[in-house]
N, C-alpha and C positions, 0 to 999 in steps of 0.2 A: 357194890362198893369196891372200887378199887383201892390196892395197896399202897397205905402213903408213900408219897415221895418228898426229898427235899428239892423242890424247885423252884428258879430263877427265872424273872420277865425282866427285862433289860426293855426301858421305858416305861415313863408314866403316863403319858398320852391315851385316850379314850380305849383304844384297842386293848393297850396292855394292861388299864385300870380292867378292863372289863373282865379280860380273860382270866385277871388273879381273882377276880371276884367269881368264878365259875370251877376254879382248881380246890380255891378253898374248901367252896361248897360240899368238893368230891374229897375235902378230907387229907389232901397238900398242905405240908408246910409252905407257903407261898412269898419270897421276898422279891420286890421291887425295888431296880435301883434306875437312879437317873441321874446325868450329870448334871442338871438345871437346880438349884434351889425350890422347895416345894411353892407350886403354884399361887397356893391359899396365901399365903405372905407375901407374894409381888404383885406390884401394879401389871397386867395383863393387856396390853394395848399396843396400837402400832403396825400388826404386820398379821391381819388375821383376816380369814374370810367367813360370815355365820355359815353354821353349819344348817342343812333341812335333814329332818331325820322322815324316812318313808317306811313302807310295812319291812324291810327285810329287817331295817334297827330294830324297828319294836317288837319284832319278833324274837329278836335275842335279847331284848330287853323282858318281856313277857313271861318267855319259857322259864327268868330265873325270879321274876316276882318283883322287877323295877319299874315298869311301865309307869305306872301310879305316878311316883316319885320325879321324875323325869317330865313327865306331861305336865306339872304342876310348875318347870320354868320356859315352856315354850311357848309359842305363840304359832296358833294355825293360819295354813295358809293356802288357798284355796282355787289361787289365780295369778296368773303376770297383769301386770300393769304395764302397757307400754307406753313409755313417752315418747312421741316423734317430736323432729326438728321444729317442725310448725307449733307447737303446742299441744295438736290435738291426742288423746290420752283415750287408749281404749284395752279392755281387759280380756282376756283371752281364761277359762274356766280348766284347771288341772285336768280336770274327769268328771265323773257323773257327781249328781246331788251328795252331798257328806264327804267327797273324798278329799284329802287335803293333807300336804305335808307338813314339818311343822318347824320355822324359826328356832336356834336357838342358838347362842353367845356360845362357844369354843373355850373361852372363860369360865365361864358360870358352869357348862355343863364338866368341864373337867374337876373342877373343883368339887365337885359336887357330886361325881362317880368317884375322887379320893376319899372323900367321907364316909361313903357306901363302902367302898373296901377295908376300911380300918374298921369300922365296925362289923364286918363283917372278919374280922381278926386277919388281913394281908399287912403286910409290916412292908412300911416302905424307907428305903435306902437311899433321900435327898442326897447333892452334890457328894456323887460318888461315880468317878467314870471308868465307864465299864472300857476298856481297849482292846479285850481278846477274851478268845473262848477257846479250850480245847475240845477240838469237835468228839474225840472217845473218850473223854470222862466230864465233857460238860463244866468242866473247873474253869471260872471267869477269872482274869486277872486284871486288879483297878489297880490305876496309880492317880497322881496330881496331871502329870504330863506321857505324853504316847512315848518319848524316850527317858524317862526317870526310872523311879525303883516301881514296881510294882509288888503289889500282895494279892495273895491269890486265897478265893473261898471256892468250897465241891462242894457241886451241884449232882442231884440225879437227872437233872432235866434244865436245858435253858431256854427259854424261849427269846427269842429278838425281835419286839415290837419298836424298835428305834427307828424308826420311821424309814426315810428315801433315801438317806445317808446313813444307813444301819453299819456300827462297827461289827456284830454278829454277823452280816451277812459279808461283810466286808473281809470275815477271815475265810469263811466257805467260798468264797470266790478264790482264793488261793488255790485251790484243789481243781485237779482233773475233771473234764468233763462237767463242769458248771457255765452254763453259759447267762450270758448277763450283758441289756443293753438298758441304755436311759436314754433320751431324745428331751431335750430343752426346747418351748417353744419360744418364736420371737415375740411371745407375748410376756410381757410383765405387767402386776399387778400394785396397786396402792392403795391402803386404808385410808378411808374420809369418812367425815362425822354428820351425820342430821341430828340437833341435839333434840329435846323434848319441847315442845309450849311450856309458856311459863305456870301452867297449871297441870301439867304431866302426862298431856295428851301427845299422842305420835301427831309430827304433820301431814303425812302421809298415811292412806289406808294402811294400817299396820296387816293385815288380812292378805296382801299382794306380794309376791317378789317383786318390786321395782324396777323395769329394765332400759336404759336409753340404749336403742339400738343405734351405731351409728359405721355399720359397714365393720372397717378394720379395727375399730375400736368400742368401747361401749362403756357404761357405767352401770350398776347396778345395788340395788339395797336392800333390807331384809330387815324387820322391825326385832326391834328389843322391851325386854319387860320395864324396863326403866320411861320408856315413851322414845326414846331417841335409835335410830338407825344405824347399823355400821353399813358404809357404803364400800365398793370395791372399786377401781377405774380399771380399766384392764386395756391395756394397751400395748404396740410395737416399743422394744426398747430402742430404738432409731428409726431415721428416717422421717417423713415427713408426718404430721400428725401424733407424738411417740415423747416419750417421755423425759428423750434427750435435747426436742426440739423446745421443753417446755422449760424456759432455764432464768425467767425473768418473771417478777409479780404482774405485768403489766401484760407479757404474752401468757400467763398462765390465765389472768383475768379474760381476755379478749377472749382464747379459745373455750372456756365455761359459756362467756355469753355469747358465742356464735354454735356450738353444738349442744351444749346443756342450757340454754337460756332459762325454764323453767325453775332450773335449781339455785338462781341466786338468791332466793331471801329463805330458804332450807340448809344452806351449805355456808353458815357465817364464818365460819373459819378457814374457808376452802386455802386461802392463803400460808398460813399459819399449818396446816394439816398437811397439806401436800411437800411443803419444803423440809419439814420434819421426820415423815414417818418415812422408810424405808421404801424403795421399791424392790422387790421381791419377785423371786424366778418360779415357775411352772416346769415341771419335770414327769413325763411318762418316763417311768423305771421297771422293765422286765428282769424276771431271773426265774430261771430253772435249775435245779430242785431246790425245795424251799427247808427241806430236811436232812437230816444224819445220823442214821442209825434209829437209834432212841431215845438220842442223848441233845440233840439242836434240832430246832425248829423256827421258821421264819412266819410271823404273822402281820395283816394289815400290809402299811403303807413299807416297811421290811422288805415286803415278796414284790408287790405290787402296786408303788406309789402312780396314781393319776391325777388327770387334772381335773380343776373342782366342776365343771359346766354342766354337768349332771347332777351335780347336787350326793355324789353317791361314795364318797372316799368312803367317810365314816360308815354307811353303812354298809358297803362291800368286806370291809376290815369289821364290822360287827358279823354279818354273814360269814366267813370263815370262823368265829367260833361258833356258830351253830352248827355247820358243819361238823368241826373237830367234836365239841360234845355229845354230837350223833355219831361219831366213829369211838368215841368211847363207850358212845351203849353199848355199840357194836360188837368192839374187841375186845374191852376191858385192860386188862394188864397187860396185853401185847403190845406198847407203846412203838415198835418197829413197823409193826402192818397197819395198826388206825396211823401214826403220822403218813406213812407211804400212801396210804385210801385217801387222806385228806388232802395231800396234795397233787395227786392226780385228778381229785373231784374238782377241787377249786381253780387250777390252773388254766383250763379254758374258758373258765368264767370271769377273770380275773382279764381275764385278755380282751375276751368280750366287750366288760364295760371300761376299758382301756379304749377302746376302738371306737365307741360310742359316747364318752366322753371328748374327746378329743373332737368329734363331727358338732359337737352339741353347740360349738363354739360359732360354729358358719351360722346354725337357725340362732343363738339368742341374740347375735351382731348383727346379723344381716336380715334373715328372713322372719323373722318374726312382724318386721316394720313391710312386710313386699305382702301386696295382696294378691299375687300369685298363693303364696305359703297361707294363708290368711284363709283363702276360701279352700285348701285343700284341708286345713283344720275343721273347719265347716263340716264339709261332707265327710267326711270322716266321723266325727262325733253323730250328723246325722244317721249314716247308715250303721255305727254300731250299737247306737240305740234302739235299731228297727234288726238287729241282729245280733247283739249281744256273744252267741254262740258261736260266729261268724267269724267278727273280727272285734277285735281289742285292742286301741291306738297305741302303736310304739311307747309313747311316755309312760302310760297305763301297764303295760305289761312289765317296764323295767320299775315303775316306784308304784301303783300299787295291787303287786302280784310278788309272789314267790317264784314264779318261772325263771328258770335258770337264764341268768345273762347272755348264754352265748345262744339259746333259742330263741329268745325276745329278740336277739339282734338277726338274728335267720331269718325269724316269719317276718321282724319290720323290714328287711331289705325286696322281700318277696313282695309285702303289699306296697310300698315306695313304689314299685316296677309298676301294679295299677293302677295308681293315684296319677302318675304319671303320663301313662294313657289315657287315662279320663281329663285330666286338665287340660288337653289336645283337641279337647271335642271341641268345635263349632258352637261357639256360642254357649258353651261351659255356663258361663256366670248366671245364665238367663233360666236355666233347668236344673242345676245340679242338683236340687232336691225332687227329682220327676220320677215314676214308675221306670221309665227309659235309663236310665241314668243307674237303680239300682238293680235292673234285670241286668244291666251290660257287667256290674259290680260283681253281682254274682255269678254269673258267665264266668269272665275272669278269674274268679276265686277258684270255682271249680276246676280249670284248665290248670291253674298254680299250682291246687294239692291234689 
């Protein structure tokens, strides 16, 4: 048991709901503040992407006895569904028999981990914004506005789950020896609606991620408990194809029915939806160090904002507190040496799936639809069925494995280098499942490690 402390999480967002709900646990006074109004009393829509949750969430989900709870608003998923231009529609299987991630609203699950912390006694501190922290005594000062009066509360501890625009981290970047980049892609994103049948069924296999592959742009969806889908578009913000180019009902309708032709009598609103909801920036955000002293700490999308094409914000930002809770079995009441262990652990993993996100972007636009990519999935899934011990396909090792991010992205850059060789062979398509085929595999393998 550690010695209480009075400690602060600046945001309410998934990370920081979680982490107050783990501080508690250990017997913290724990207050959460955010500058947003509480969630559960606003309409939540517009400018969201669902979240998949894979084994590292539920693992931090597990270890504190929420899994249950949690699994009871998601929906499994088990497979892509790719839509090509032509129409034709073919599904691509996550991993072996039972493995599967799981849908779930960004909405509903937030709402629904603040209920878990209030009952779990975290007291939370709606439209109250945080503007500063003093990194040696942890004292936060709120005001209405960043130059008005402010009033200040002490803390022993603060944490800054404020997401990719964190003012917590935003004052540690003042200081020496912090280094700190963000990189914006030219991609932006848009919510779109698939509603439900009029009897409450999904239109689409609710069991698949959705994905219309289309090069430098793409669409994609993710089923909800209600029957109906939040979709994403995800596109260039200029130029040809791009969100700027789309500025009229007549050229947004055209471009649907010449790239998305499938999705006109699923997407009744697409008019209505798109000229409405926001279009929304993508942001890789590094920083180093994510701590001070004993007194601040940077968690989640704070340290390490990435982009979603992995499916893995939330649960990298869940992973970092499994982590920290394993550095407090560790150290206990040394809060200087487990924060310092915690963020030298997570920092090249953090980078990791920063790197592999941001690739994931080229296979679900591009290669997912190329049957180059198509039949390397193939033999892949083949030969690690017939080897299990062997090899373990990239996706599989980063969503359902514990293997640290930045090994998964080592050994999948190593066997890439294979896959690579072997789709070179002569007549490839015709043997790839051959004795020939998996002696040259393991050849290879062996020569790699």
């Amino acid at each position: 048991m550690q010695t209480p402390k009075k400690i602060a999480i600046v945001g309410s967002g998934l990370v920081g709901t979680l982490l107050a709900i783990y501080l508690k646990k250990r017997g913290h006074q724990v207050d959460v503040f955010d500058r947003s109004a509480d969630i559960r009393k606003i309409n939540f829509s517009g400018r969201s992407i669902n979240l998949v949750m894979s084994n590292r969430g539920w693992k931090t989900l597990e270890d504190i006895g929420l899994r249950e709870e949690i699994e009871k608003i998601g929906i499994p998923v088990d497979k892509r569904a790719i839509h090509k231009q032509d129409g034709e529609l073919i599904y691509q299987n996550y991993g072996k028999d039972g493995e599967c991630i799981y849908s779930l609203s960004r909405g509903v699950l937030n709402k629904k981990m603040i209920d878990l912390a209030e009952q779990a006694g975290v007291n939370f501190k709606f439209e109250q914004k945080v503007w500063d922290v003093d990194l040696t005594t942890a004292t936060i000062s709120i005001g209405e506005t960043e130059r008005g009066e402010w009033t200040t509360e002490d803390y022993d501890l603060t944490f800054g789950s404020d997401g990719a625009f964190s003012r917590i981290r935003h004052r540690m970047q003042r200081q020496s020896m912090f280094n700190y980049s963000q990189e914006f892609l030219e991609i932006g994103y848009k919510e779109l609606h698939i509603p439900a049948n009029e009897n409450g069924t999904h239109k689409l296999d609710k069991n698949s991620l959705h994905i219309w592959p289309r090069g430098k742009f793409m669409l994609m969806a993710l089923a909800n408990l209600d029957g109906s889908f939040t979709c994403t578009l995800f596109m260039p913000h200029d130029g040809e194809n791009s969100f700027e180019s789309l500025k009229t009902k007549e050229e947004l309708v055209n471009f649907f029915g010449e790239y998305f032709p499938d999705t006109k009598d699923v997407i009744p609103d697409l008019v209505e939806d798109f000229f409405k909801n926001p279009t929304s920036y993508l942001v890789t955000m590094k920083c180093f160090p994510w701590t001070y002293s004993d007194k601040v700490a940077l968690i989640g999308d704070a340290c390490h904002a990435i982009v979603p094409f992995y499916g893995h914000g939330m649960n990298a930002g869940f992973e970092d507190i499994t982590v920290l809770n394993q550095m407090i079995d560790k150290f206990g009441d040394d809060w200087a040496n487990l924060l310092n262990e915690y963020e030298n652990s997570r920092k090249p993993n953090a980078d990791a799936i920063a790197e592999l996100s941001r690739r994931n972007f080229m296979e679900m636009s591009s290669k997912t639809a190329d049957e180059k990519f198509l039949l390397q999935k193939k033999i892949e899934k083949w030969f690690s069925d017939k080897h299990p011990e062997k090899w373990m396909p990239l996706y599989s090792r980063v969503t359902f494995s514990l293997q640290p991010y930045s090994e998964a992205l080592a050994i999948g850059d190593r066997q890439n280098e294979i896959m690579e060789e072997i789709l070179k062979i002569d007549k490839i398509q015709e043997k790839w499942n051959s004795e020939e085929i998996e002696n040259l595999i393991l050849e290879k393998l062996n020569a790699k490690y």
